[in-house]
mmCIF file of the N, C-alpha and C atoms, coordinates in Angstrom:
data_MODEL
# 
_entry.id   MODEL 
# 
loop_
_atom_site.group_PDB 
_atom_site.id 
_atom_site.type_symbol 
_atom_site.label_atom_id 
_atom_site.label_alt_id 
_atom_site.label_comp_id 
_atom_site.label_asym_id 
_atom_site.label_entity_id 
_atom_site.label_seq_id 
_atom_site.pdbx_PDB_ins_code 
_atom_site.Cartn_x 
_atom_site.Cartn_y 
_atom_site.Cartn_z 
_atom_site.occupancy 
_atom_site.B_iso_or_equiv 
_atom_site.pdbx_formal_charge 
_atom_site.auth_seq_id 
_atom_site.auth_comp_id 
_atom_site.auth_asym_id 
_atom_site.auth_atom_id 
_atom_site.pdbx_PDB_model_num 
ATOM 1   N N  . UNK A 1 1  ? -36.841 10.242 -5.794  1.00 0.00 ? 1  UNK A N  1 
ATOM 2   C CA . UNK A 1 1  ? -37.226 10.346 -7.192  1.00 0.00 ? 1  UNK A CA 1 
ATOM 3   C C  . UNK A 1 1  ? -36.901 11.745 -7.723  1.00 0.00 ? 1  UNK A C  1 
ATOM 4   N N  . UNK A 1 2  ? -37.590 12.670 -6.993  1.00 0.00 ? 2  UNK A N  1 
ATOM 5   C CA . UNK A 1 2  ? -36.990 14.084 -7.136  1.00 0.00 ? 2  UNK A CA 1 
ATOM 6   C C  . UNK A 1 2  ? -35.612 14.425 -7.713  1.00 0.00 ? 2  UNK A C  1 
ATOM 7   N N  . UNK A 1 3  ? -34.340 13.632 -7.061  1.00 0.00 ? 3  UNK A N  1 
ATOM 8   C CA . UNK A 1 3  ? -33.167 13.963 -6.842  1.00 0.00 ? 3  UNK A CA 1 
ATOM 9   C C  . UNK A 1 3  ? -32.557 13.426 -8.042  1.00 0.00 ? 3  UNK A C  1 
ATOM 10  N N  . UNK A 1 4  ? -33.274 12.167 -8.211  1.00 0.00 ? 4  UNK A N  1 
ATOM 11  C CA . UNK A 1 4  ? -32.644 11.313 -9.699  1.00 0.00 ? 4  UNK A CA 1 
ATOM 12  C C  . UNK A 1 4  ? -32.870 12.375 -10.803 1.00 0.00 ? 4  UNK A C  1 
ATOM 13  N N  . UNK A 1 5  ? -34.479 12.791 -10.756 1.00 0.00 ? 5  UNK A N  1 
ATOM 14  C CA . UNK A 1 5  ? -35.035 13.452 -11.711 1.00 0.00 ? 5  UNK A CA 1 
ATOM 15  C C  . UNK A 1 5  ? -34.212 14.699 -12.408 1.00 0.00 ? 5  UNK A C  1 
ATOM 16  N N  . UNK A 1 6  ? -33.525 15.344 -10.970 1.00 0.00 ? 6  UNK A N  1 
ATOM 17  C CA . UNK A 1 6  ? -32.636 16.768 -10.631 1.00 0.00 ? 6  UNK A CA 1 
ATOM 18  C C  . UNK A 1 6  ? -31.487 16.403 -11.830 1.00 0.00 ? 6  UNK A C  1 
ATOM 19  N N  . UNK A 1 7  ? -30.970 15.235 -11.039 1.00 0.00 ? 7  UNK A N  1 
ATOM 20  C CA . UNK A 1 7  ? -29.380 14.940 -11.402 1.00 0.00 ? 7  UNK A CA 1 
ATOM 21  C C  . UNK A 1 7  ? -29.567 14.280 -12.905 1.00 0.00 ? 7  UNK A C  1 
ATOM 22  N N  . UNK A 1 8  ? -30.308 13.622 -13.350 1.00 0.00 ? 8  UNK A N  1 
ATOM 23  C CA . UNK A 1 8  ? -30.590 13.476 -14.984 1.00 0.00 ? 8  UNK A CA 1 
ATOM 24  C C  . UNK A 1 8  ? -30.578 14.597 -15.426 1.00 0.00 ? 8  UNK A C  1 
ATOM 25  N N  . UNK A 1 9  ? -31.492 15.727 -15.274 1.00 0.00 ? 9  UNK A N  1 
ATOM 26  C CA . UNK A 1 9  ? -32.114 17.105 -15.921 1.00 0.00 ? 9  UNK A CA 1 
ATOM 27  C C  . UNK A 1 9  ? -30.964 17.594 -15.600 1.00 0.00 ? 9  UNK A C  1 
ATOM 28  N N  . UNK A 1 10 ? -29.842 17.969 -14.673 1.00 0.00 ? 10 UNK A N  1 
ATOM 29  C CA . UNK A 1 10 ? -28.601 18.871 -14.930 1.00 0.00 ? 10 UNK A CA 1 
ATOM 30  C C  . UNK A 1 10 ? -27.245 18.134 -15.939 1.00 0.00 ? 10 UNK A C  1 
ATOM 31  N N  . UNK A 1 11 ? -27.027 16.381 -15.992 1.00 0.00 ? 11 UNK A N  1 
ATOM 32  C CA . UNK A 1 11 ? -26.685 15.572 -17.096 1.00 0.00 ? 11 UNK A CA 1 
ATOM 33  C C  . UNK A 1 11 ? -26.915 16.449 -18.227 1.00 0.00 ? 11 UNK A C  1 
ATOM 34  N N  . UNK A 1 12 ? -28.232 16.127 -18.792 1.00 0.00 ? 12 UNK A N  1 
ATOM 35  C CA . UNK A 1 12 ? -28.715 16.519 -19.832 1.00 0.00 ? 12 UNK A CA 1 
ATOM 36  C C  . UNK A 1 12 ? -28.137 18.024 -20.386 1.00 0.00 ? 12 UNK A C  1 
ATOM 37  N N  . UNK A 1 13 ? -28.377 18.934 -19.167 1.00 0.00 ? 13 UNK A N  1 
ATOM 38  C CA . UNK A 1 13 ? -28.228 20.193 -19.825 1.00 0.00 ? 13 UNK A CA 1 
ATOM 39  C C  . UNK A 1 13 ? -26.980 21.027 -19.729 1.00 0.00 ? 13 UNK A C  1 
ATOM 40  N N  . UNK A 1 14 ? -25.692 20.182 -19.534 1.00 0.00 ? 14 UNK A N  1 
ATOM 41  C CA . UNK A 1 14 ? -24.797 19.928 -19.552 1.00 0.00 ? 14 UNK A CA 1 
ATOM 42  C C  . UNK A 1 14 ? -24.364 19.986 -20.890 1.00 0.00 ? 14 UNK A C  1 
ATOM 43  N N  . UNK A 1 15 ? -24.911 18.735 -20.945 1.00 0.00 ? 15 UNK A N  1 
ATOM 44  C CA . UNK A 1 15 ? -24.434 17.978 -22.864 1.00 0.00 ? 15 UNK A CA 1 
ATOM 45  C C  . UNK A 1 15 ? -25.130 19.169 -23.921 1.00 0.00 ? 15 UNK A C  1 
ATOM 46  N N  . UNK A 1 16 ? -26.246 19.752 -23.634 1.00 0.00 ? 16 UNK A N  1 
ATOM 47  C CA . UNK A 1 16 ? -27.121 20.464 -24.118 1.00 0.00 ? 16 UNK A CA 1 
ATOM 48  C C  . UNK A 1 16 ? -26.024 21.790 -24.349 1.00 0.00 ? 16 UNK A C  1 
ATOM 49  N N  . UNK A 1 17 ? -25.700 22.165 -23.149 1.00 0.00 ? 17 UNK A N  1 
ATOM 50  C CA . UNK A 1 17 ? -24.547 23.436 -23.309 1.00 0.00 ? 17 UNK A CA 1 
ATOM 51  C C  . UNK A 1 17 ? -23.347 23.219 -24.101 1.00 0.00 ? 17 UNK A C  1 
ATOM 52  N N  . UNK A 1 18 ? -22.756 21.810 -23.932 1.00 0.00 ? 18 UNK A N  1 
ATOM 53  C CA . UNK A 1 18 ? -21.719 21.450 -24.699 1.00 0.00 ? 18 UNK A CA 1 
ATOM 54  C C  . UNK A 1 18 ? -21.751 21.203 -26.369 1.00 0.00 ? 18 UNK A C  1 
ATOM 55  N N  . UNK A 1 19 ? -23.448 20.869 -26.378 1.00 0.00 ? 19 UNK A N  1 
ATOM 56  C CA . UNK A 1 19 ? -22.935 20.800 -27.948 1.00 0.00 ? 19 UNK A CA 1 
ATOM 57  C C  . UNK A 1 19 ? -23.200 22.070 -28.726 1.00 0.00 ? 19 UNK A C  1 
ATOM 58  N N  . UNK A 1 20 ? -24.068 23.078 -28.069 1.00 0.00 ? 20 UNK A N  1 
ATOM 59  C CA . UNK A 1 20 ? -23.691 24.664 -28.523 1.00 0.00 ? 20 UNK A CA 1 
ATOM 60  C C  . UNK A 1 20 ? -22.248 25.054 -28.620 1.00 0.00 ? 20 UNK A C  1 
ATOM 61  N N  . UNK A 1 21 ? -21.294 24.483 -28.308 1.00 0.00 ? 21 UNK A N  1 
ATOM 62  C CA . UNK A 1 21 ? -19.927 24.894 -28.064 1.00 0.00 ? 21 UNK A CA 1 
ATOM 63  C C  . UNK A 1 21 ? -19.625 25.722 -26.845 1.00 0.00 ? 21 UNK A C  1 
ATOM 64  N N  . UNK A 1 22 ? -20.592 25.861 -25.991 1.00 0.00 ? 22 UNK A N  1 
ATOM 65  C CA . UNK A 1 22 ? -19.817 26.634 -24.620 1.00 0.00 ? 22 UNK A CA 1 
ATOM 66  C C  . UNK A 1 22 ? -19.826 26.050 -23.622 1.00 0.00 ? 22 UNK A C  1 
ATOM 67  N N  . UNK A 1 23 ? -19.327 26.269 -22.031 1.00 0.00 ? 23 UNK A N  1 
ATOM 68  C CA . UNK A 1 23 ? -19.564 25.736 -21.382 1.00 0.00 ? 23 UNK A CA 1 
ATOM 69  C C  . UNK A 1 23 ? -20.228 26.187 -20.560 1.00 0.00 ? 23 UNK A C  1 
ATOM 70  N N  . UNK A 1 24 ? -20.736 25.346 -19.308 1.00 0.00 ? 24 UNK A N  1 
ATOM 71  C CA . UNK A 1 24 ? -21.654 25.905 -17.644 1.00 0.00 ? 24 UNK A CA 1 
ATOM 72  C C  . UNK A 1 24 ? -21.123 27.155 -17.271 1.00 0.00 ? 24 UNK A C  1 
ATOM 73  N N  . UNK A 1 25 ? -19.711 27.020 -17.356 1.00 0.00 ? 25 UNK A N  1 
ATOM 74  C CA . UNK A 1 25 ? -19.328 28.609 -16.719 1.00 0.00 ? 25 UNK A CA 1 
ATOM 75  C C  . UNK A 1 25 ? -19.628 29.829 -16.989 1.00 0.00 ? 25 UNK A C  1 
ATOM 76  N N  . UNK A 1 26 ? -19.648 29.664 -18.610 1.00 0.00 ? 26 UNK A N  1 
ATOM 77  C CA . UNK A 1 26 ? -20.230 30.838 -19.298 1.00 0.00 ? 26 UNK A CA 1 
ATOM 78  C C  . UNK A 1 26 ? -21.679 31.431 -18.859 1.00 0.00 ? 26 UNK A C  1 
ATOM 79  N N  . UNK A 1 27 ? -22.478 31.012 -18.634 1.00 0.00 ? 27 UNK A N  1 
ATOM 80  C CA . UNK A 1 27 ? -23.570 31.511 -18.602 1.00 0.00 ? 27 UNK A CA 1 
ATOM 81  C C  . UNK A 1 27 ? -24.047 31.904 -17.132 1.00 0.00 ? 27 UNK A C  1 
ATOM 82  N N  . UNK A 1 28 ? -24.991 32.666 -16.618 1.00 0.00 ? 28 UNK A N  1 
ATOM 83  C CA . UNK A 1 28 ? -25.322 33.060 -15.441 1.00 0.00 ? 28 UNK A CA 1 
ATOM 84  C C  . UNK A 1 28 ? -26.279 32.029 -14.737 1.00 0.00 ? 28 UNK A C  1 
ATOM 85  N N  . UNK A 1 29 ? -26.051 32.505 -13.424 1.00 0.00 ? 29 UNK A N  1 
ATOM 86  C CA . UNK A 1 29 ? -26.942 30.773 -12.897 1.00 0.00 ? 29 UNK A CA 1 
ATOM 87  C C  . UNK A 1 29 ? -28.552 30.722 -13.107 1.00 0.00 ? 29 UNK A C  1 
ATOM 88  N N  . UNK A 1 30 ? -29.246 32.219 -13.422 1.00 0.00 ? 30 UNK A N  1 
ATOM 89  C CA . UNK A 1 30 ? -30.419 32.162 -13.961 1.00 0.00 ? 30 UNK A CA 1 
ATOM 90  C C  . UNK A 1 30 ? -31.025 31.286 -15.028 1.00 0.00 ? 30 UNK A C  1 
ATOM 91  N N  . UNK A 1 31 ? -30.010 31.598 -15.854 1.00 0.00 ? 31 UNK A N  1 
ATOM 92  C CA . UNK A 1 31 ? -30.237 30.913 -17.123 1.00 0.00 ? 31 UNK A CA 1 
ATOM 93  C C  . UNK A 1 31 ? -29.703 29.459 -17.402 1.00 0.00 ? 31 UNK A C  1 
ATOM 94  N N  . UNK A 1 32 ? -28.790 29.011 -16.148 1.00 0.00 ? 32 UNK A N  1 
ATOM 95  C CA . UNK A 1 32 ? -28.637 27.629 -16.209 1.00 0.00 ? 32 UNK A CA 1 
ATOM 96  C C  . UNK A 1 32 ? -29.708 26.803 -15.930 1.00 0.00 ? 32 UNK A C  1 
ATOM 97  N N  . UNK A 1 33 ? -30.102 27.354 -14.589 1.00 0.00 ? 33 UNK A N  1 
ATOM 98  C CA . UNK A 1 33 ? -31.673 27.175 -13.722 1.00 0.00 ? 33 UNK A CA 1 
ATOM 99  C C  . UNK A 1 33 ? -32.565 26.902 -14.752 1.00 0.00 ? 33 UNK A C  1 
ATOM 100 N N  . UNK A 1 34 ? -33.091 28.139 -15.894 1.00 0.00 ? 34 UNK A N  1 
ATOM 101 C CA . UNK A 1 34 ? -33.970 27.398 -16.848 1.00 0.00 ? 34 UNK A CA 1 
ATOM 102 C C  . UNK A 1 34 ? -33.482 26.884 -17.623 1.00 0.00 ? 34 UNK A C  1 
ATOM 103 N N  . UNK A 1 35 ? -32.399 26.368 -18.351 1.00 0.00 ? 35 UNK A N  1 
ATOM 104 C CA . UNK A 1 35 ? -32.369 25.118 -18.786 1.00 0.00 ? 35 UNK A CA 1 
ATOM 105 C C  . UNK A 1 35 ? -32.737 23.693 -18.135 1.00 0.00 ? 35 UNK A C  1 
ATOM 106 N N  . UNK A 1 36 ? -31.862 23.863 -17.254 1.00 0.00 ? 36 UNK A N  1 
ATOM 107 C CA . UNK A 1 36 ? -32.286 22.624 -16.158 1.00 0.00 ? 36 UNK A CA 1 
ATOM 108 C C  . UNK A 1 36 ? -33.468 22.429 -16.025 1.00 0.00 ? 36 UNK A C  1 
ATOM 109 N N  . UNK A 1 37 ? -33.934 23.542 -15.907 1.00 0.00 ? 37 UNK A N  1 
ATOM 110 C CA . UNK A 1 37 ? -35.808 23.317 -15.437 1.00 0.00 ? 37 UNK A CA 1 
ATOM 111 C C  . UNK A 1 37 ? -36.504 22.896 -16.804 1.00 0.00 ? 37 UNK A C  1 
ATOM 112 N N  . UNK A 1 38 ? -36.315 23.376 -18.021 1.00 0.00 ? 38 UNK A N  1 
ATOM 113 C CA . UNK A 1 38 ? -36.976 22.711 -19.579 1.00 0.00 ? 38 UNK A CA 1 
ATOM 114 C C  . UNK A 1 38 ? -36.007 21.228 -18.935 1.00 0.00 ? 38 UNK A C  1 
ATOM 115 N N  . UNK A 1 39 ? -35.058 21.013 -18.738 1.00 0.00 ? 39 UNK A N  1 
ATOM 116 C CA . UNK A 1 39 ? -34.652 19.476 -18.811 1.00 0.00 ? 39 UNK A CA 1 
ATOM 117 C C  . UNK A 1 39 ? -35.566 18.751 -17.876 1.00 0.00 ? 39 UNK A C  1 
ATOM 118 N N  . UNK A 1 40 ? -35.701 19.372 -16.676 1.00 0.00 ? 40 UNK A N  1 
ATOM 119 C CA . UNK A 1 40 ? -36.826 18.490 -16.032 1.00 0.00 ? 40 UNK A CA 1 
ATOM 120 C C  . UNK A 1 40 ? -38.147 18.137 -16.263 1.00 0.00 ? 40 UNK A C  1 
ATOM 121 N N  . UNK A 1 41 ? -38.874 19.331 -16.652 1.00 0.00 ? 41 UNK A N  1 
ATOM 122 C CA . UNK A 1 41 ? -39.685 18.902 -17.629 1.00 0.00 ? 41 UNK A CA 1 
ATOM 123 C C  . UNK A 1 41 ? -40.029 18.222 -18.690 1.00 0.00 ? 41 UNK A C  1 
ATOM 124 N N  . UNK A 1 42 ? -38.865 18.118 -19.244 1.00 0.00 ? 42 UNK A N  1 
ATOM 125 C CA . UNK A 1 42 ? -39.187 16.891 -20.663 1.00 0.00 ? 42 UNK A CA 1 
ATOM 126 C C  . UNK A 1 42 ? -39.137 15.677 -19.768 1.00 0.00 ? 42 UNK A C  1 
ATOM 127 N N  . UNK A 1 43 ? -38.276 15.686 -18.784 1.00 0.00 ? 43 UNK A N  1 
ATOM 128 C CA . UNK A 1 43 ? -37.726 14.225 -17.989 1.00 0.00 ? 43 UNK A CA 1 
ATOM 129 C C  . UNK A 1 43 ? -39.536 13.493 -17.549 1.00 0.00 ? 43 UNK A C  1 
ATOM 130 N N  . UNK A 1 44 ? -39.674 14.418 -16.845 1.00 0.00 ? 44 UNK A N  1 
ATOM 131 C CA . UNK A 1 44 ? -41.213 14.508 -16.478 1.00 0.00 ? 44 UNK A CA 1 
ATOM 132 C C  . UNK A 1 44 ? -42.023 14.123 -17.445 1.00 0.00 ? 44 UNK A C  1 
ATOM 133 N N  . UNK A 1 45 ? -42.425 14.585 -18.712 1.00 0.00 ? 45 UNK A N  1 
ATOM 134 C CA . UNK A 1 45 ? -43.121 14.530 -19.240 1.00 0.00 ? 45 UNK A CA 1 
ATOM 135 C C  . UNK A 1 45 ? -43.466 12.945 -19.912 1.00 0.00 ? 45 UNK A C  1 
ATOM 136 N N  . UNK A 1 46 ? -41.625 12.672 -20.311 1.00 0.00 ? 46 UNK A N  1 
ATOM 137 C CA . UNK A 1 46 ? -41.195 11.672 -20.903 1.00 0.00 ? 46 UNK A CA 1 
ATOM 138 C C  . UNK A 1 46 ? -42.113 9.900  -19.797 1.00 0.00 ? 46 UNK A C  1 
ATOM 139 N N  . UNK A 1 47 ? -41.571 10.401 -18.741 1.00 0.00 ? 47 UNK A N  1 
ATOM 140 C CA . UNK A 1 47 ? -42.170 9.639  -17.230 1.00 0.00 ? 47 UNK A CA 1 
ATOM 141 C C  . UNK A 1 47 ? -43.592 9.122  -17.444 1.00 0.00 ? 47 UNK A C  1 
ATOM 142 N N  . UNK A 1 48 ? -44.425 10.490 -17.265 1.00 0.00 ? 48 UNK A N  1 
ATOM 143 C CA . UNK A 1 48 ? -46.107 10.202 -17.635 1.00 0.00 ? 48 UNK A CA 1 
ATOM 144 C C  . UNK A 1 48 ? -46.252 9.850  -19.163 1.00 0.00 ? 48 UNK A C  1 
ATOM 145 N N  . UNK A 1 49 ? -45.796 9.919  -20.109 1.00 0.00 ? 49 UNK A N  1 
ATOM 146 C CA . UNK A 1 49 ? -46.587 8.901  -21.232 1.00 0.00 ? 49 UNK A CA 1 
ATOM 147 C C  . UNK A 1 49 ? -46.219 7.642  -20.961 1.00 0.00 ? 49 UNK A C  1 
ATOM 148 N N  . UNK A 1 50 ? -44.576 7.553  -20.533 1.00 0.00 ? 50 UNK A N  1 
ATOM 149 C CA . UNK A 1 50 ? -44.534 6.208  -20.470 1.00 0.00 ? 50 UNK A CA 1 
ATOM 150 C C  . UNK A 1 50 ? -45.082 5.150  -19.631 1.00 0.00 ? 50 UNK A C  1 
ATOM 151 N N  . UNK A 1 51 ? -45.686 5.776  -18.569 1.00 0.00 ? 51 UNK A N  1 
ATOM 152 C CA . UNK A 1 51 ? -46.242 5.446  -17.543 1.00 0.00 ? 51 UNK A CA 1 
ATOM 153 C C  . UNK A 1 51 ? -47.468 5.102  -17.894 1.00 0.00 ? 51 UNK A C  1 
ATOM 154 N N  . UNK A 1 52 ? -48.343 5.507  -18.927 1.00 0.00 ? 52 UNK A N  1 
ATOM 155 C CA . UNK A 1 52 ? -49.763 5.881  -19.720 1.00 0.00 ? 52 UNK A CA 1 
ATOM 156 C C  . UNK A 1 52 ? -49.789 4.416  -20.569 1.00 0.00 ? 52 UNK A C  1 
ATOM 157 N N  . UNK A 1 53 ? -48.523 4.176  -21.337 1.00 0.00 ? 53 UNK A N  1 
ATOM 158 C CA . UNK A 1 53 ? -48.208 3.650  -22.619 1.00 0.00 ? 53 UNK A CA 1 
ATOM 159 C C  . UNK A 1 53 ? -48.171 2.096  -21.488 1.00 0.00 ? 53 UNK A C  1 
ATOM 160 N N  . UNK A 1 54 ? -47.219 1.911  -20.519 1.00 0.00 ? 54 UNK A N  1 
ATOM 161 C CA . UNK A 1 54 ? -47.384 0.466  -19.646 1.00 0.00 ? 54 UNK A CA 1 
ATOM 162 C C  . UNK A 1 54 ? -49.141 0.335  -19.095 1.00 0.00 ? 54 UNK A C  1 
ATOM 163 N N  . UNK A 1 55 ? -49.343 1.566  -18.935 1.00 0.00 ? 55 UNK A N  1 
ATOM 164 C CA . UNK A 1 55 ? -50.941 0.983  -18.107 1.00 0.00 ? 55 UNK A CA 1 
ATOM 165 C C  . UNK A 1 55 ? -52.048 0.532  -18.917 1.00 0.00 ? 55 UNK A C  1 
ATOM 166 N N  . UNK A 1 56 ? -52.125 0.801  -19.862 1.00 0.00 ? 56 UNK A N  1 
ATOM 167 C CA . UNK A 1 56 ? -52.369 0.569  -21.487 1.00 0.00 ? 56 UNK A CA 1 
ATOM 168 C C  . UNK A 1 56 ? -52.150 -0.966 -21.726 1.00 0.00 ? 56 UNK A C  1 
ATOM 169 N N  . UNK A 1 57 ? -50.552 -1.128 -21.544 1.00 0.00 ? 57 UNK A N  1 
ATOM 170 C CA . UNK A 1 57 ? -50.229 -2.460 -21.384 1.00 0.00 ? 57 UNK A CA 1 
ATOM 171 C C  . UNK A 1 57 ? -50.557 -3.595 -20.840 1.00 0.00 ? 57 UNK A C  1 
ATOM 172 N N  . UNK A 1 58 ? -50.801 -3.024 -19.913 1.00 0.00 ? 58 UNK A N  1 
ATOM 173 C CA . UNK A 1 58 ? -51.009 -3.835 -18.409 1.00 0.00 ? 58 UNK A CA 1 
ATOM 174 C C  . UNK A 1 58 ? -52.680 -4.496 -18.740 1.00 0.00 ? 58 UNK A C  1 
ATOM 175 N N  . UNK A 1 59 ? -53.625 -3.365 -19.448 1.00 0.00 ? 59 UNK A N  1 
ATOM 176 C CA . UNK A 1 59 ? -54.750 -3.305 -19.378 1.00 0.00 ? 59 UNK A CA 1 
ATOM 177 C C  . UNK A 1 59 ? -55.302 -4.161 -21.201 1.00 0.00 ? 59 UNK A C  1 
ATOM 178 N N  . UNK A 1 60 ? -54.243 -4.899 -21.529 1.00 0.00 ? 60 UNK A N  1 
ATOM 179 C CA . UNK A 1 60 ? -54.525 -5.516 -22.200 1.00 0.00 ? 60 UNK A CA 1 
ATOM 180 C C  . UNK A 1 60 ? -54.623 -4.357 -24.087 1.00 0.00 ? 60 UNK A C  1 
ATOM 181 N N  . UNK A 1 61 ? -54.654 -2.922 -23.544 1.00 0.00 ? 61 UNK A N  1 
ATOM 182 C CA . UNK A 1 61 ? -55.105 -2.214 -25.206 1.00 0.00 ? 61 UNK A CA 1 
ATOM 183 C C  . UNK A 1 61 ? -53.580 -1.430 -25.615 1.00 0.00 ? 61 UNK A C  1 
ATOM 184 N N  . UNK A 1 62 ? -54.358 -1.301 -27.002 1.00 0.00 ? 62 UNK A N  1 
ATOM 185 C CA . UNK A 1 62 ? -52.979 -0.968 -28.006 1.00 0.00 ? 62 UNK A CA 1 
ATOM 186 C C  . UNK A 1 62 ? -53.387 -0.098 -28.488 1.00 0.00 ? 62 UNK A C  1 
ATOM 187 N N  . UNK A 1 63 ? -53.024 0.651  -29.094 1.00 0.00 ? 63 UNK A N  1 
ATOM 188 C CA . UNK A 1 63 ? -52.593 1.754  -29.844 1.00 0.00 ? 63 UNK A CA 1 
ATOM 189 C C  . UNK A 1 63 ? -52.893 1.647  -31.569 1.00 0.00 ? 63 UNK A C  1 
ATOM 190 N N  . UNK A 1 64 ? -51.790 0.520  -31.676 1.00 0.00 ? 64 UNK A N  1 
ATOM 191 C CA . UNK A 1 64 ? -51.967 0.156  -32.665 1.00 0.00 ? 64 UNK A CA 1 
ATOM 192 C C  . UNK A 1 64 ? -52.954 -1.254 -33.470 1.00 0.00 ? 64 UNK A C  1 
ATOM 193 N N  . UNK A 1 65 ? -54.023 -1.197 -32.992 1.00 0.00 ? 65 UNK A N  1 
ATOM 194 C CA . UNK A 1 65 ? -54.607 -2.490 -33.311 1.00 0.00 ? 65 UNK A CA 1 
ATOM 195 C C  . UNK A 1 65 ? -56.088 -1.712 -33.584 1.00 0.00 ? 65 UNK A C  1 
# 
């Protein structure tokens, strides 16, 4: 799970660098590192609501009702 999590979050911050107009090379590996790492974190974050939002589901309640 870890590794998926990794390889999405460096995807992401990839595209993230590309649509600033530069590329991975440009920048130092510090600062790639925290991008990657804000990418894993949203990845993460994104994970537990949705995870919140099915158990919710599961448990019969809504949100909207």
């Amino acid at each position: 799970m870890k590794q998926h999590i990794r390889e999405k979050a460096i995807s992401r911050a990839k595209t993230r660098i590309y649509l600033h107009g530069k590329r991975p090379e440009e920048y130092e590996a510090e600062i790639l590192e925290a991008i990657v790492k804000e990418e894993e974190d949203k990845i993460k974050s994104d994970y537990k609501n949705k995870s919140i939002v099915m158990l919710l589901a599961a448990l019969g309640l809504s949100f909207w009702t």
